[in-house]
N, C-alpha and C positions, 0 to 999 in steps of 0.2 A: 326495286323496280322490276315488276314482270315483262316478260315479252309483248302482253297484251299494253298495259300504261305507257312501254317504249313509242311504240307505234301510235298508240292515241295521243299522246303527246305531238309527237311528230306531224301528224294529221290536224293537230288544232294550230301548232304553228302552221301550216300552210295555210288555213281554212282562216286564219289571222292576216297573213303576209295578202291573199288573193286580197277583202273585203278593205285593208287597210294600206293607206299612201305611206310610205316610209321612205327615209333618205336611203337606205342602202338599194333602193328598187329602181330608185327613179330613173331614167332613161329606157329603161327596160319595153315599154311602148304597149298597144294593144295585147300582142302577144304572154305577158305576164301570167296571165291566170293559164292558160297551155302551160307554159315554161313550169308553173310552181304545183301543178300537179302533176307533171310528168316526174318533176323530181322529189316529190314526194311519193310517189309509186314507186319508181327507185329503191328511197332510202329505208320504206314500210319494209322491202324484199333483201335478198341477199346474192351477190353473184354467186359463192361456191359454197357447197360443204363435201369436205372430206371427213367421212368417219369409217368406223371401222375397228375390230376387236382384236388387241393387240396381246397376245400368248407367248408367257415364257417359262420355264422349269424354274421353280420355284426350289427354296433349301430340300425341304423336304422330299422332293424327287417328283411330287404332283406339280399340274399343270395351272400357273392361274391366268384366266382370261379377263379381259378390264378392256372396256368400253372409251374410245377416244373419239377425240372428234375436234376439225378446227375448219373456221367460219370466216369465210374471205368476206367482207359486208360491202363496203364500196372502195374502192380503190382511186374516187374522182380528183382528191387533193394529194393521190401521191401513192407508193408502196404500202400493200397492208400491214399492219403494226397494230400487234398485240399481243398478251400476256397467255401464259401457256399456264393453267390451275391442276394441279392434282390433288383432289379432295372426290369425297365420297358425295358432295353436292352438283357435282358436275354432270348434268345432260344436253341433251340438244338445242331447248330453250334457252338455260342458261346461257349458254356459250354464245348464240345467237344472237342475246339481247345486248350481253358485255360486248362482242363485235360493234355492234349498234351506235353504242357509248364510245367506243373508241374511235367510233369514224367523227364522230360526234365533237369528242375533246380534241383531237387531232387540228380540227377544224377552226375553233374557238381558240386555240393555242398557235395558229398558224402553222403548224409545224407540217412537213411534207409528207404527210403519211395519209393512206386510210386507216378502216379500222378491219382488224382483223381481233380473233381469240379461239384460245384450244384449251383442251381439256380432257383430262384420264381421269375415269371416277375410279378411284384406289384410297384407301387409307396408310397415308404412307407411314403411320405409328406404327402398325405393323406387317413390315418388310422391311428387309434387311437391306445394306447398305447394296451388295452386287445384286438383289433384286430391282430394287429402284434405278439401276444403270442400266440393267436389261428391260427393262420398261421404257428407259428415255431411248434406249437405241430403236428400239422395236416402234417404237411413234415415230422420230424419225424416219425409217424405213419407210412407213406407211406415210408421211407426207413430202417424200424427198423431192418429187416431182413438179410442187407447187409451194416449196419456200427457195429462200434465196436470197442474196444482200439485194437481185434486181426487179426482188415479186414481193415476196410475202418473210416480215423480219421479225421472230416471237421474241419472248423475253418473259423472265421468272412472274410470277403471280402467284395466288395464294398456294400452299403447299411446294414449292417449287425454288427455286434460290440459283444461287452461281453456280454449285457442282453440277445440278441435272443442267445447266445451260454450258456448264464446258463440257459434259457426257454428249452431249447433244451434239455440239461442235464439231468434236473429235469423230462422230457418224458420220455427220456430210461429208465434213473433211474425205474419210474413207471411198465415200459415196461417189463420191464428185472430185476423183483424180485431175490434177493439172490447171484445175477450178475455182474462177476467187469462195471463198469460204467462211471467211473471217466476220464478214458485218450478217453472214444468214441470222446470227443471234447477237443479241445484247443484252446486257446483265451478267456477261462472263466475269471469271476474275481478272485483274489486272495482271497476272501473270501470263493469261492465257487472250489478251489483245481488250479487256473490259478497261474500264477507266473511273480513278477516284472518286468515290462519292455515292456511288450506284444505291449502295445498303440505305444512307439518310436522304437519299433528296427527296424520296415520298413522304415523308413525315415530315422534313424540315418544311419543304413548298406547301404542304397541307394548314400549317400552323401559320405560316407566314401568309395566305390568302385569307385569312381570318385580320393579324396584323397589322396590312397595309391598309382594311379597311379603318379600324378605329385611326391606325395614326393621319390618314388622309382626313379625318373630319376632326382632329384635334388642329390639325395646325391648317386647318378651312383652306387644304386646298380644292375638298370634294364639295360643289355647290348640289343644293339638296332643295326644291322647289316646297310650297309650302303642305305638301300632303304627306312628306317626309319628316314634316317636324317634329314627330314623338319619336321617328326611329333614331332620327340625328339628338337629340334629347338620352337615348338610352344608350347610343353606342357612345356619346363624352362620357355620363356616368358612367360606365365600366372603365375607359381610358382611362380617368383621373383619379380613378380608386387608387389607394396607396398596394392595394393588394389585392389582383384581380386573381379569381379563385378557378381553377379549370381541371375538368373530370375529363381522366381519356380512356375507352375503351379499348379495349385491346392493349397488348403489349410485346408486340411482332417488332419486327425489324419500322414499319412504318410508326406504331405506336408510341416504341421509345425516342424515335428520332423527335416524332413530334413534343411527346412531353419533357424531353433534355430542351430541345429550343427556348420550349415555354418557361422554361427555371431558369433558361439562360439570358434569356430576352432583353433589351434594353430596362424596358419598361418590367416593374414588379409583376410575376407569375405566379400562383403557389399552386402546385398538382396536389390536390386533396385527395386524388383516385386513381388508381390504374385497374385494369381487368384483365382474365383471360377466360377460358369456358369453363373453368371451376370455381374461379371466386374473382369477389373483388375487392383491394387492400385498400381500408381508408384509412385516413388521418385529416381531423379540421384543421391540424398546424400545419398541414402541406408533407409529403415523402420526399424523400434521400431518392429521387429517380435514379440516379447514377449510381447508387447501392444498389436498387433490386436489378437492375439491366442484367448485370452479368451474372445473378441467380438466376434468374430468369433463361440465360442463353443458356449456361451451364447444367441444367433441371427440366426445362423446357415448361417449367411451371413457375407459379409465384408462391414464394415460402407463407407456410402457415403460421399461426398465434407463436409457437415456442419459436420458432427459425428467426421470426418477426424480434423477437426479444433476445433472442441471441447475437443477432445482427444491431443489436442497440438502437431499435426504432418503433418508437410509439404508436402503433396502428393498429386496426381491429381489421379482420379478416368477415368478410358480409357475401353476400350471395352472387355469382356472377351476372346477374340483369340488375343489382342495387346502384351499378354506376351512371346507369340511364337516367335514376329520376332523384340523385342528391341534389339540394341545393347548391347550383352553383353559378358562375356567369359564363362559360361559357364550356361545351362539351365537344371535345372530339372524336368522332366514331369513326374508328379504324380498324373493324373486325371481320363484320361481314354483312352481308344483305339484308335486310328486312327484320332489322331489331329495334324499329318504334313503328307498330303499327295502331290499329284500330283498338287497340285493347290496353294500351300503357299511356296515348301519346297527351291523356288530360295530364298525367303524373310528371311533365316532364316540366322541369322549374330552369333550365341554364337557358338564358337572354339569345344565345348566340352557339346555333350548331353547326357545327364541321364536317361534311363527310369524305374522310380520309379512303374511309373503304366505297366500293361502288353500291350503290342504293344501299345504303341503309334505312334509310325510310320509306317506308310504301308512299302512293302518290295521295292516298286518301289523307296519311300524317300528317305530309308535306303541306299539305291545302289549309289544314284545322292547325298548326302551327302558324305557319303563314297569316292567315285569320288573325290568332290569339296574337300579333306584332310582334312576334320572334321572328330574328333572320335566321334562316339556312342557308348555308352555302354549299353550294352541289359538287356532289363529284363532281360533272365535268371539267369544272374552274378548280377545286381547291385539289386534288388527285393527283395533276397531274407533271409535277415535281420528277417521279422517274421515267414517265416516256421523255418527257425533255434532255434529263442526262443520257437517257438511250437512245437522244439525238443527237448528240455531241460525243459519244461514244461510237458510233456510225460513221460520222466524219471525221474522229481520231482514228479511224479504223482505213479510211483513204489516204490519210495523211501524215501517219505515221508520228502524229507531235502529239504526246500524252502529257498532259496538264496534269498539275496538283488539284488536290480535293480545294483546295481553298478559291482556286479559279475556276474549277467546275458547277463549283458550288456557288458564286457569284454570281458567272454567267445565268444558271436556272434561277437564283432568285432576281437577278435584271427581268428576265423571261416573265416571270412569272408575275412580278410589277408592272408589270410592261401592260398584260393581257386583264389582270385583276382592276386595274385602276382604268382603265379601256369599259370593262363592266360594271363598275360601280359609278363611276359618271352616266353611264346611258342609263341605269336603272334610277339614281335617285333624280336625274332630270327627266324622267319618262312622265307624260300626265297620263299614261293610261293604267290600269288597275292589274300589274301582273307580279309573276311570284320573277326572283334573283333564277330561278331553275326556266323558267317559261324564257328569260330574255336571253340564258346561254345557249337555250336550245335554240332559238330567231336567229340570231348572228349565227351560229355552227349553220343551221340547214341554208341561210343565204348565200354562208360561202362557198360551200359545197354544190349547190344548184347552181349558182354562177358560174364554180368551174365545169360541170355537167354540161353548161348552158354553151361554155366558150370554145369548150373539146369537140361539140356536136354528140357529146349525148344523149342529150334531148333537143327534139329543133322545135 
């Protein structure tokens, strides 16, 4: 999703919500169509950006400079909250658009946050460990002013993890003598005031909002009106398989969380596939997920043909985009943006897509899938597993009571059932003709314009 399809999005949910009566509007009176375009001008724009070029002495004694930037988007349902990215894909738009999203799913999730996101374009493959800490000090620095446990609360994203978020910590901390300090970030280690579970709740929540749908239409507690009756038709057929077959892209911390769940599941899993940006391992008997994870963390790669058969595991090694279009039922994408578009998305055969990571399908895909009666399930609903723990990590962070992984991890899949099955009844009881991505973005921008509406920021 580009910055441009965020906002046109956002513009057709309002351009929907003014022309159309709905239960969430009702009372709302004459003034309505004022109300939903002021907050859609709003949520099109962004209250801050701080960027700015972050310089520090590199090993070698030269200077490198690297381009940062983070994006306060709306702050209406609460502190901004979002992921801080170091990758070489990071610019202005980006960060803007992911901002966008996160005020977005914040919203959709209930949870008390806006959206905020940041981001240093660096290749962190190459720099060194006390490079990379003088990078996360040095952004710090440069936004000390405008984060905070009581403004603006980042947290790891892509390239990023728990050491740059406890490097980071350890700045303010410096920064902000005498100063609460502790909840400015989350995603820290649990040594350093983070809390269990942080690494798997994106992966596990991502697989599990896939999950809760099949098993709500197996055991008919999801009622599904008659224009849904081929989708409810295809999601029993894959529940009832003795062996439902699932291709995941990516193989990160979110990746393997997710395809361990799926092998682990109640219900039969077999991961036929995993990837990373150099290849991707298959097997139609299903992979030993739990064997490659800790090559994988170990190598920062996945083992080739010989490694493959040294490790006692039947699998061919294929091209890293071959994970997108195997036969299978269902695919979870948790890599990166925009890897089913206009040019692959006839080739893609899995029933039921995931996206773990934020827009992986452009909006053109999304529509012509959609179309062809495949579900997708959007970031904003299936993603968002670790802002949730790094909202309960926030609040163990007032409270000083640090929970096991086993109850934090409970808690976010309550959460996450909670909100999944909340969207999967409005959508398969809806008569009117829209995508599972169209109805998160309606509930996210109604609540948000609501509280907009009830704070006096739009009258």
């Amino acid at each position: 999703m580009t910055e441009n399809t965020t906002t046109q999005l956002i513009q057709e949910v309002v351009d929907y919500l003014v022309e159309t009566d709905t239960q969430e509007l009702s009372g709302w009176g004459e003034n309505r169509s004022d109300w939903l375009n002021q907050g859609g001008e709003l949520l099109k724009g962004i209250d801050k950006l701080i960027s700015g070029d972050l310089r520090i002495k590199k090993d070698d004694g030269s200077i490198g400079t690297y381009q940062a930037y983070r994006v306060q988007h709306n702050n209406a349902c609460g502190y901004y909250k979002g992921g801080i990215r170091f990758s070489t894909g990071v610019n202005q738009s980006e960060v803007k658009t992911l901002a966008m999203l996160m005020t977005l799913k914040n919203a959709l999730h209930d949870l008390p946050y806006g959206g905020g996101k940041g981001g240093v374009h660096i290749d962190v493959r190459k720099h060194s460990e006390r490079e990379l800490k003088e990078v996360s000090h040095a952004f710090v620095r440069l936004l000390q002013n405008d984060i905070g446990p009581y403004r603006d609360i980042p947290a790891p994203d892509v390239g990023s993890g728990t050491q740059l978020m406890d490097w980071m910590t350890e700045e303010y901390k410096q920064l902000h003598p005498n100063q609460p300090f502790i909840n400015t970030f989350t995603g820290k280690s649990v040594e350093n005031g983070g809390t269990n579970g942080r690494a798997e709740s994106t992966g596990i929540g991502t697989f599990l909002s896939y999950y809760y749908l099949v098993d709500a239409v197996l055991n008919g507690s999801l009622k599904m009106n008659g224009k849904h009756s081929d989708k409810k038709e295809m999601i029993q057929a894959i529940g009832k398989k003795e062996n439902v077959t699932v291709a995941v892209q990516g193989f990160g911390n979110l990746s393997r969380a997710a395809a361990i769940e799926a092998k682990n599941s109640e219900r039969k899993h077999t991961v036929i596939a995993v990837s990373d940006s150099r290849s991707t391992v298959y097997s139609a008997k299903g992979l030993d997920v739990e064997k490659l994870a800790p090559f994988k963390e170990e190598n920062d790669r996945l083992p080739n043909d010989k490694e493959l058969k040294d490790m006692g595991m039947e699998a061919e090694v294929l091209d890293p985009n071959a994970v997108l279009t195997l036969d299978c039922d269902v695919l979870i994408l948790g890599a990166i943006e925009d890897q089913i578009t206009i040019e692959n998305q006839a080739d893609i055969k899995a029933v039921i897509l995931v996206e773990g990571a934020n827009g992986p399908l452009t909006q053109t895909a999304d529509e012509y899938l959609t179309a062809q009666g495949k579900i997708v399930i959007p970031d904003i609903l299936a993603n968002a597993g670790g802002v949730t723990v790094s909202y309960l990590e926030w609040v163990q962070g007032f409270t000083n009571e640090v929970k096991s992984k086993e109850d934090i991890l409970e808690n976010m899949s309550e959460r996450m059932k909670e909100v999944s099955m909340r969207v999967y009844k409005a959508y398969f009881s809806c008569e009117h003709d829209e995508s599972l991505r169209f109805l998160c973005y309606k509930l996210a921008v109604v609540r948000v314009i609501q509280l907009m509406k009830t704070s006096g920021k739009i009258i």
